[in-house]
N, C-alpha and C positions, 0 to 999 in steps of 0.2 A: 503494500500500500504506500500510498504517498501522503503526505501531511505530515504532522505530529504524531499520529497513530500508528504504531509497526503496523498492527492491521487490524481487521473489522471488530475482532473478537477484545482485544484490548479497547474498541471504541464502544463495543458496548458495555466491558463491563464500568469504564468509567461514566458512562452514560446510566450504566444503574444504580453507581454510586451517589451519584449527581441528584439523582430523583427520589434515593431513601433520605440522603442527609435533608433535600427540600421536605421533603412529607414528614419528617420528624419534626420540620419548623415549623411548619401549618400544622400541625396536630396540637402541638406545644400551644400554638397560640389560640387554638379554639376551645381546647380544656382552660384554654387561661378566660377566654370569655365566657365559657358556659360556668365556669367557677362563680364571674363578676357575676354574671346574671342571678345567680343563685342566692349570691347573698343579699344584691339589690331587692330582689326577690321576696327573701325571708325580712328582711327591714323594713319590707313599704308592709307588707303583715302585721307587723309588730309594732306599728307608728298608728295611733289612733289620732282620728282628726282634733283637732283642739274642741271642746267641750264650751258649749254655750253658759249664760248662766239664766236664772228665773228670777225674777225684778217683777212686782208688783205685778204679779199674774201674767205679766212676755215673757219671751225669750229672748234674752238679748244675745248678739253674737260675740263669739270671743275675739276679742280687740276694743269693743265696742264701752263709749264711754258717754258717762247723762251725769247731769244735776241731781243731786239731791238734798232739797233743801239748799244751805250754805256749800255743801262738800263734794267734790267731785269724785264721782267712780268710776270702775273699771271693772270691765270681766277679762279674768285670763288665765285660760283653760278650763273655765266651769269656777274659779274662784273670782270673789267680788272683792275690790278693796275698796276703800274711801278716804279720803282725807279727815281729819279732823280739827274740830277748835277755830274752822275758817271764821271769823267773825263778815258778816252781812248785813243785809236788811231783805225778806221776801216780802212781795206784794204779788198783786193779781195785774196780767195784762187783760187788755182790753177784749180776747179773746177766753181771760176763763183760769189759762195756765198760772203755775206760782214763775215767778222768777226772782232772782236775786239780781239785788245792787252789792255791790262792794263799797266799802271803806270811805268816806267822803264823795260816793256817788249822787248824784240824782237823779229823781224818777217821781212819776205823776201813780200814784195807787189807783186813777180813776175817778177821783174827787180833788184830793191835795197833792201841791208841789211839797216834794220832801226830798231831805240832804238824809244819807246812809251816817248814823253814826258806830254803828257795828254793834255785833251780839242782837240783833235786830231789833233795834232800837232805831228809832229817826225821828227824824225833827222835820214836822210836818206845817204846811198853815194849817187852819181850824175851820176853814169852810166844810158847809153840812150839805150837803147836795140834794137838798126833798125833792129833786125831778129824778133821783137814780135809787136804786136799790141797793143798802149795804145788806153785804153778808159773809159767811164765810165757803170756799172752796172745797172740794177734797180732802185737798190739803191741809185745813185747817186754819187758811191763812187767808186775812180779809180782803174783801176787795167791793168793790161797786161795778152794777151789773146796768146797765141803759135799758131807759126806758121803751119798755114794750120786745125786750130780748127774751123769748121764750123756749129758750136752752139754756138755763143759766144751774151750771154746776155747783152746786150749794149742798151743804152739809145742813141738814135739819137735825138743829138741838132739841126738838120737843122729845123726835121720836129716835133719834141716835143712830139717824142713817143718813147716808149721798140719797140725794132726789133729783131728781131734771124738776127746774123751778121755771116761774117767769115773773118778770118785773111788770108788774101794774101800778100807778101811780104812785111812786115811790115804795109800796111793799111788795114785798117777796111774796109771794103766793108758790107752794110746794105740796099743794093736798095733803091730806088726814091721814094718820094711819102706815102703821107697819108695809102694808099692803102698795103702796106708792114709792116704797125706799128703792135703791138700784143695789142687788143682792149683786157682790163679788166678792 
């Protein structure tokens, strides 16, 4: 033969050398992926999704963060934390909700302009607003409802429950009776 090869039979068997060493490397390297896989595998099994938490009858998602009251919170991974000792001031917005002021803030309750002086406490004027409806929230926390608003979220102290109310001539009207309250 002519070439590098005395002859055929030396070119094959380097030729079969050539193709066991390659297929030892491709082998090597597929037990090396089917190893990765395995483990990625067994890992994504054993990782549970991060864990919501339950807040005032939702589900809040985990990352997910709300007011409360003064302190702000947090779910993550099904656990809630909260800040504490925030000093504030809550009042009601004009939709119902509580919100807080902070520390030398201001804000209209719905009646009066008031300065936050903290641990909620504020410094309100003393105008009485007999065209609106006072009362208290959900939340427990007072506010003034416009006249002739007849969704107004109010806490009935006769009968010690949340009612959907409405404002009629400066009173609160929330019907009689257990039987009226909003059961949650």
């Amino acid at each position: 033969g002519s070439g590098i090869f005395a002859d055929d039979g030396e070119f094959q068997t380097y030729q079969h050398y050539f193709i066991q060493i390659n297929l030892r490397k491709i082998m090597a390297r597929f037990q090396a992926f089917i190893l990765c896989l395995m483990v990625a595998t067994t890992m994504a099994r054993h990782q549970k999704e991060p864990e919501g938490c339950a807040v005032d009858m939702m589900m809040m998602e985990h990352g997910a963060t709300w007011n409360k009251g003064c302190e702000s919170c947090s779910c993550n991974n099904g656990e809630i934390s909260c800040t504490e000792g925030t000093p504030c001031c809550l009042y009601v917005d004009p939709s119902g909700s509580t919100v807080s002021a902070a520390v030398g803030e201001h804000f209209n309750n719905g009646c009066n302009n008031c300065n936050c002086a903290g641990h909620l406490q504020a410094a309100c004027t003393r105008m009485y607003c007999t065209w609106k409806c006072s009362y208290r929230n959900w939340d427990l926390v007072y506010g003034w409802a416009e006249e002739g608003n007849e969704s107004v979220h109010a806490y009935d102290e006769t009968d010690n429950c949340p009612k959907i109310c409405s404002c009629e001539q400066g009173r609160l009207s929330c019907g009689s009776g257990e039987e009226s309250c909003i059961a949650f």
